[in-house]
C-alpha positions as CSV (number, residue, x, y, z in Angstrom):
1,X,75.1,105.4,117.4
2,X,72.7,105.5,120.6
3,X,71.7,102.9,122.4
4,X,68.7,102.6,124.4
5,X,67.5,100.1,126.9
6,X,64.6,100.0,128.9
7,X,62.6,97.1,131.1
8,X,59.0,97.6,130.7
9,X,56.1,95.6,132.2
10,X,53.0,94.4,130.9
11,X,49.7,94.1,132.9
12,X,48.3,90.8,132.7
13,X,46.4,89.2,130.0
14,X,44.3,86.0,129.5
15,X,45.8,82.9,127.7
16,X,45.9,84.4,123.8
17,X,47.5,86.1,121.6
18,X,47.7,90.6,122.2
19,X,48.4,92.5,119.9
20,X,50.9,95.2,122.2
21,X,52.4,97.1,119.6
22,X,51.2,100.4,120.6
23,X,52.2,99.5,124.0
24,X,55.8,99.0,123.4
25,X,56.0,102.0,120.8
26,X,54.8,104.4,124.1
27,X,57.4,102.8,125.9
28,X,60.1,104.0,123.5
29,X,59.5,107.9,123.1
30,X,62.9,108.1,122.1
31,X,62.6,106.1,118.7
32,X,61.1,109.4,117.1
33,X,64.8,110.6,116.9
34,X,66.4,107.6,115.5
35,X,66.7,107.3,111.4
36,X,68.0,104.0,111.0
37,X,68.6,101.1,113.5
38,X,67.0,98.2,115.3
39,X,64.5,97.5,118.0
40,X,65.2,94.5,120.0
41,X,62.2,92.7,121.9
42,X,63.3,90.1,124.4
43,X,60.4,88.7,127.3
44,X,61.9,87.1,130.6
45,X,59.4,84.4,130.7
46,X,59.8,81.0,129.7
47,X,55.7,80.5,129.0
48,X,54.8,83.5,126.9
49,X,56.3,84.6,123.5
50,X,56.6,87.1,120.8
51,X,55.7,87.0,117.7
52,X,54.9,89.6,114.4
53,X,51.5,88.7,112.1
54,X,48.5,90.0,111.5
55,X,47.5,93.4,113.4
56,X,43.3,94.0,111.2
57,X,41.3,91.0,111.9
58,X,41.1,90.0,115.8
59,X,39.7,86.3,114.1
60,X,43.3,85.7,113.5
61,X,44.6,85.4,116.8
62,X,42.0,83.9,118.0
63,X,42.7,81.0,115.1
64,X,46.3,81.1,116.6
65,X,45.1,80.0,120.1
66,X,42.9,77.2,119.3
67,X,45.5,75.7,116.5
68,X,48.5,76.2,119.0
69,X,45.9,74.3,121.9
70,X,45.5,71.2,119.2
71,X,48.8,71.5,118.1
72,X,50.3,71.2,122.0
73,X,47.5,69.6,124.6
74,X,47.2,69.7,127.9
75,X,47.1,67.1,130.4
76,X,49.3,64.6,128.3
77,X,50.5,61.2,129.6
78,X,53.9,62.3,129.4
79,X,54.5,64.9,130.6
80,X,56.7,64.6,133.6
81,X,56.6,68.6,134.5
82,X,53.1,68.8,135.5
83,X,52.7,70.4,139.0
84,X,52.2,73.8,138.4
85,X,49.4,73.1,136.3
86,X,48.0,72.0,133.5
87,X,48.5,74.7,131.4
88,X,52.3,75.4,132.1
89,X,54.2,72.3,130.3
90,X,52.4,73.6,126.8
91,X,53.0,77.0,127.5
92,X,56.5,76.1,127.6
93,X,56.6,74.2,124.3
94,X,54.5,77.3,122.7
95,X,57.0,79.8,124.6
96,X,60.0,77.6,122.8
97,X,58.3,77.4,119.1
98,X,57.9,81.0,118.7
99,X,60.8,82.4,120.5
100,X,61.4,84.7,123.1
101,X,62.6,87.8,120.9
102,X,61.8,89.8,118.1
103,X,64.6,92.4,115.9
104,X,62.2,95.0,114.0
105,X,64.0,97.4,111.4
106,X,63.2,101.2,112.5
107,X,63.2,103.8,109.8
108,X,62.2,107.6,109.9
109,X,61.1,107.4,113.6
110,X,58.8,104.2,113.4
111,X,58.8,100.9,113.2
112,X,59.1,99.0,109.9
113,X,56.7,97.0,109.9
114,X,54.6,95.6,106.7
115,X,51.1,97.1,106.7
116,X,49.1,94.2,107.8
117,X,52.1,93.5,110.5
118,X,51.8,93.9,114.7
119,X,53.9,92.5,117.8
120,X,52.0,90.1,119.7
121,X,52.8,89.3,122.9
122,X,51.7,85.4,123.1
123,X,50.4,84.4,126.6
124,X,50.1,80.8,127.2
125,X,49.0,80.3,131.0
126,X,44.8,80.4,132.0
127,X,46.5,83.3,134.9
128,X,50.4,83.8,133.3
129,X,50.9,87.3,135.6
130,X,52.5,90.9,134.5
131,X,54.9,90.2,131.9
132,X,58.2,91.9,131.5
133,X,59.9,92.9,128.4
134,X,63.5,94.0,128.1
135,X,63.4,96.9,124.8
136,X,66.8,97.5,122.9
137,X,66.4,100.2,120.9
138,X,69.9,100.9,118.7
139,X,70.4,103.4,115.8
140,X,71.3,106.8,114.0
């Protein structure tokens, strides 16, 4: 079994949801040579995410951000965490509903993923900075 693990960082994106698949696949040269195993995805942030769905229509993550900005407002009465801005007590409640790490099966080299299926990394500040990704890559 080899073991793999490597901190990669991400430039910075605008509040949304990125599809950064191909990113994290360049990252990990070494998965070509692994049959069977696992790729852990774990961010060291507390207000961006992770999270696998649609990788075709860009529509869809746009639909994300504006349903997770009505489900989770800004400038709310009570919230008691509110001086670093506006924007960074919902990114932590986003952050904490989709999770801060992703397991994706590899087979033959690649990810196996579903057709339709792509890792998004979910940023939820107006100006959230590089991110940093810690990639566990584990297999035969």
């Amino acid at each position: 079994m080899q073991i793999i693990q490597k901190e990669i960082h991400l430039n910075p994106f605008p509040r949304g949801f990125h599809l950064i698949t191909s990113q994290i696949i360049s990252e990990i040269p070494e998965m070509r040579n692994i049959q069977q195993g696992l790729l852990h995805v774990f961010i060291q942030h507390t207000s961006a995410s992770l999270s696998i769905n649609e990788n075709a229509d860009p529509s869809v993550r746009r639909d994300f951000e504006r349903s997770f900005n009505d489900i989770v407002r800004e400038n709310q009465p009570y919230y008691e965490h509110d001086y670093e801005g506006s924007d960074d007590m919902p990114a932590h409640i986003k952050a904490s509903m989709l999770g801060a790490s992703l397991s994706i099966p590899v087979r033959g080299g690649k990810l196996n993923m579903g057709t339709w299926q792509g890792i998004y990394l979910c940023e939820h500040r107006n100006r959230g900075g590089s991110r940093h990704l810690v990639l566990t890559l584990m297999g035969i």
